[in-house]
Phi, psi and omega in degrees: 000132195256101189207136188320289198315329210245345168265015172289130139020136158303327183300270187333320147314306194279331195264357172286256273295332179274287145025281192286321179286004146267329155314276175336288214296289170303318173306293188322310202291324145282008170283276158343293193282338155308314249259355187252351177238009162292162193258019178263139189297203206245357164284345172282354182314312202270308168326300199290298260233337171268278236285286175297270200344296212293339190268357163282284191348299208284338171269305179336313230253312186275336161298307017134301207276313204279319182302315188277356160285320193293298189322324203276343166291316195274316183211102192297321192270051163256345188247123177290131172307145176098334167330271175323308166310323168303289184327307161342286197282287175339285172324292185280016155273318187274333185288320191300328204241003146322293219293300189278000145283321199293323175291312177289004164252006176245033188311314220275345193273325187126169192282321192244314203091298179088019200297119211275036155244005169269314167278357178293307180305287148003295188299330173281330174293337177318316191281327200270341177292312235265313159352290159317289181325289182312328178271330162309321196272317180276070195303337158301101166309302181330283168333287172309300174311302165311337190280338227218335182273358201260330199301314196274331171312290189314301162293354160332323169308301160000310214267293175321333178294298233271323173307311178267005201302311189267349158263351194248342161212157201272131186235157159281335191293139173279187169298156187316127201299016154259359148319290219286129163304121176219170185289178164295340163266355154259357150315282204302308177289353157302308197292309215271357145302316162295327171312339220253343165255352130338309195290280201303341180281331175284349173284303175300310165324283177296346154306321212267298218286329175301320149306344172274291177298324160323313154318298208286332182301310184269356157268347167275350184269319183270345142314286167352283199298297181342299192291290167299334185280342173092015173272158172320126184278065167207128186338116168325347191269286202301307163324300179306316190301000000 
């Protein structure tokens, strides 16, 4: 595939993937430490400094998501195989912990609520399981991919609901965290916790696509030999049966 992502170096993978996970790793920690000398109590913390990143992220991650489905429909080799499938786990790890902060802070509410950006959320986590599911289920990458690109286009609709959810019907969720009056230091230590989980979903994404081409690498190598030795070309999972 003639794509920047998929010709980088191996050195070079690894070092933006460590790059970005050091990169995090120091924002959170300047994160933390703004976020310890604001004057709002430590019961908003895990809201500001968890709860909103993570629940940016996880629509970052599905926009993210929806462009390499549009890509992968019109033109596949603009994209390393395997993209959606990267994205995928990563998206529904931030909506699980959107999702199980946003209930612990509404404790006081009943366990669900019914609070409608939680189900909204919820609903995102769905799409992003259903992802998962779909590259498990489907032994064609080809396949699984379009399949999985028809998936998230459909749900696409989401991402506007879930933005507007607390204007368009009466929630316990307050307004959107970028509304709500807060100090200049829990902004900042807001902003600088999403970079720091940005960072880290772009380290994993690229790690997980670089695990593919390795795969993908050691199955064309064992097609090769197969091929040359004059044996049968089948697949190491198929040898064991």
């Amino acid at each position: 595939m003639p794509t920047s992502l998929t010709t980088w170096s191996k050195p070079a993978a690894r070092s933006v993937v460590r790059g970005l996970a050091l990169g995090a790793l120091l924002l959170s920690l300047a994160a933390a430490t703004i976020g310890l000398r604001a004057p709002e109590p430590l019961a908003d913390y895990t809201i500001v400094l968890v709860h909103v990143p993570a629940a940016w992220l996880s629509l970052l991650l599905y926009g993210a998501a929806v462009a390499a489905a549009v890509a992968a429909l019109q033109s596949p080799a603009r994209l390393p195989e395997g993209t959606l499938a990267a994205i995928a786990p990563v998206g529904a790890a931030a909506a699980i912990l959107a999702l199980w902060t946003g209930l612990a802070s509404q404790q006081a509410h009943g366990w669900w609520g019914w609070d409608a950006r939680l189900v909204c959320e919820l609903l995102l986590l769905l799409l992003f399981a259903g992802l998962v599911a779909l590259r498990r289920g489907i032994e064609e990458p080809d396949r699984a991919e379009r399949a999985g690109a028809v998936l998230v286009l459909t749900g696409a609709l989401n991402i506007p609901i879930i933005y507007l959810s607390v204007d368009w019907w009466q929630t316990l969720h307050e307004r959107a965290a970028a509304s709500v009056g807060r100090s200049p230091l829990v902004t900042g230590a807001m902003a600088l916790m999403t970079m720091a989980f940005c960072m880290t979903a772009g380290a994993l994404v690229l790690a997980r696509l670089q695990a593919f081409t390795r795969e993908r690498e050691a199955g064309t190598r064992y097609f090769g030999s197969a091929r040359a030795e004059g044996g049968s070309a089948r697949t190491p999972a198929k040898e064991q049966q």
